[in-house]
C-alpha atoms as an extended CHARMM CRD file, in Angstrom:
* protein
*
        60  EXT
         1         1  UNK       CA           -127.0710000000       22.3740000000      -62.4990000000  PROA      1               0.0000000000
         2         2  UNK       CA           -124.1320000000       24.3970000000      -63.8270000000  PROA      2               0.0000000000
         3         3  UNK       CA           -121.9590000000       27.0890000000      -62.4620000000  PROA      3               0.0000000000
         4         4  UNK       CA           -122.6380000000       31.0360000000      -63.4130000000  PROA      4               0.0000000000
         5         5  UNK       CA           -120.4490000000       34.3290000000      -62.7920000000  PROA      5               0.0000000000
         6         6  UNK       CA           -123.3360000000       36.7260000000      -61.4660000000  PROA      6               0.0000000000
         7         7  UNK       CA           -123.0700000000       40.6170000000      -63.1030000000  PROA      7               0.0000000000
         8         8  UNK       CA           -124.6030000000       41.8870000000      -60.2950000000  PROA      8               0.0000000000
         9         9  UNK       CA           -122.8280000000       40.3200000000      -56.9280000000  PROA      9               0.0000000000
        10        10  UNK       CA           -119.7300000000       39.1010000000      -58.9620000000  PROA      10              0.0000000000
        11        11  UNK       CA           -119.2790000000       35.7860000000      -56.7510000000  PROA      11              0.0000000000
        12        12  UNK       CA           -119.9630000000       32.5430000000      -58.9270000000  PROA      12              0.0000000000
        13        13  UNK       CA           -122.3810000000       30.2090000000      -57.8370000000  PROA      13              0.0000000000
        14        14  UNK       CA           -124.1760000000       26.7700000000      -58.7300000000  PROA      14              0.0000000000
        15        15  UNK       CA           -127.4230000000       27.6330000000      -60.4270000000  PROA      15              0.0000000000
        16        16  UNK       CA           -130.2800000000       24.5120000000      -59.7520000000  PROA      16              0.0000000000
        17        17  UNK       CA           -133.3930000000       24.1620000000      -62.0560000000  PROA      17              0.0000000000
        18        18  UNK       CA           -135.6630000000       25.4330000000      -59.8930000000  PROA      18              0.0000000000
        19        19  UNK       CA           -133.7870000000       28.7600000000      -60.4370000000  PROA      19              0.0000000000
        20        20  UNK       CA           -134.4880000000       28.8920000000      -64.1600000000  PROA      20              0.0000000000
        21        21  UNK       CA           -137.5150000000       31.1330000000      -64.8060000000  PROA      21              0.0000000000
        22        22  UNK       CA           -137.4050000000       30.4480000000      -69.0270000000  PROA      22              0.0000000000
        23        23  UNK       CA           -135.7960000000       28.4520000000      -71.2430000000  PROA      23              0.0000000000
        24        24  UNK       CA           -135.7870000000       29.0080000000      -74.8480000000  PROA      24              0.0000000000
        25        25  UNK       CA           -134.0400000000       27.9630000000      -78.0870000000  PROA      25              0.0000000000
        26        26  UNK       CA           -132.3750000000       31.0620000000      -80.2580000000  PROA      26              0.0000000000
        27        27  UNK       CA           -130.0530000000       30.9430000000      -83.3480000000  PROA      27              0.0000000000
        28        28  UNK       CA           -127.3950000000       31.9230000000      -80.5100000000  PROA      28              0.0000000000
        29        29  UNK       CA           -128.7300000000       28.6300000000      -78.9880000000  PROA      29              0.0000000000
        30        30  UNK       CA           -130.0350000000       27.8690000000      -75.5770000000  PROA      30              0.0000000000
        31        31  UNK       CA           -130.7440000000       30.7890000000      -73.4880000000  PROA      31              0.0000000000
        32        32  UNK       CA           -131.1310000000       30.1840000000      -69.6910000000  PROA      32              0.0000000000
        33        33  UNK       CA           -132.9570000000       32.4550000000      -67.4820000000  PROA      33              0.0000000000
        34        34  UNK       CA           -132.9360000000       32.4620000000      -64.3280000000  PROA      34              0.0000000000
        35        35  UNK       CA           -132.4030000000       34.1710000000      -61.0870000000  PROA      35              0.0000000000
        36        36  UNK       CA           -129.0390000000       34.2560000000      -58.4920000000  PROA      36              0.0000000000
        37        37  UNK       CA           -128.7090000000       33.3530000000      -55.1120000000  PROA      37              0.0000000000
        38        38  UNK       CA           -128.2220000000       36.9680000000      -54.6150000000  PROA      38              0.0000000000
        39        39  UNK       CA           -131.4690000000       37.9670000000      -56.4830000000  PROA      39              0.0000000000
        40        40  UNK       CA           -130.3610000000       39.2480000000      -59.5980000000  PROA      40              0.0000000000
        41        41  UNK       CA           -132.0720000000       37.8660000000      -62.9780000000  PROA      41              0.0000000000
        42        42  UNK       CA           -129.5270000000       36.5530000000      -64.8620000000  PROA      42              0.0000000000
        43        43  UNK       CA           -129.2490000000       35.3670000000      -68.4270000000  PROA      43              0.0000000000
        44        44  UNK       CA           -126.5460000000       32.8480000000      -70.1760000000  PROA      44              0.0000000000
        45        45  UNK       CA           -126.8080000000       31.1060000000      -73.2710000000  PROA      45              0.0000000000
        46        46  UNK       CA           -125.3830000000       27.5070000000      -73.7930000000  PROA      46              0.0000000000
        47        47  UNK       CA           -125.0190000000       24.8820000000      -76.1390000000  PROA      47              0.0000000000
        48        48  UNK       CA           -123.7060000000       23.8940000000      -79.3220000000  PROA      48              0.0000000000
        49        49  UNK       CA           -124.6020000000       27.1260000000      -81.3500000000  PROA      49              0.0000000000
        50        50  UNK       CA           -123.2350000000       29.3030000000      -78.6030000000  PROA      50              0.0000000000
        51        51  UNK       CA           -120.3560000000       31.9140000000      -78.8870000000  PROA      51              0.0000000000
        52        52  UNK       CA           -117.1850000000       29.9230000000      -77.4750000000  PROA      52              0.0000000000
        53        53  UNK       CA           -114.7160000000       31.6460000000      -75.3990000000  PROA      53              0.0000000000
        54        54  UNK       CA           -111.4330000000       31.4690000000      -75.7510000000  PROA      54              0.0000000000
        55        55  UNK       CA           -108.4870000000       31.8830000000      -73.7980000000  PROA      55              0.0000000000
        56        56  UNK       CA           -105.8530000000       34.6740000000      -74.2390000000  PROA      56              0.0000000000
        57        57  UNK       CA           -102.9140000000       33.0220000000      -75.6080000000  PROA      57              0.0000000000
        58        58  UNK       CA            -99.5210000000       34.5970000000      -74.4590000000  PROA      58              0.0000000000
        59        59  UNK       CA            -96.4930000000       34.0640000000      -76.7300000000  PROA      59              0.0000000000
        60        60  UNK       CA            -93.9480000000       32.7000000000      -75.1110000000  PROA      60              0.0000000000
């Protein structure tokens, strides 16, 4: 389970594993596919190898 930001209905949601349609290993790393509560496919990529986000830092 893990929480996702849908594209398409813009409300964030806990995804289950019955919701994943594929799963497959990239040189990104994982990529998760599944679909929303709202219907929407939906694709994220996690683990290690994925890009990180970072937060804006504001000097202060």
């Amino acid at each position: 389970m893990f929480a996702h930001h849908c594209s398409a209905c813009e409300e964030t949601y806990l995804i289950f594993e019955s919701q994943l349609t594929s799963l497959d290993n990239t040189a990104n790393g994982i990529e998760l596919r599944f679909t929303c509560w709202c219907g929407a496919e939906q694709t994220t990529v996690s683990g290690r190898l994925a890009d990180r986000r970072t937060a804006d830092v504001v000097a202060a």
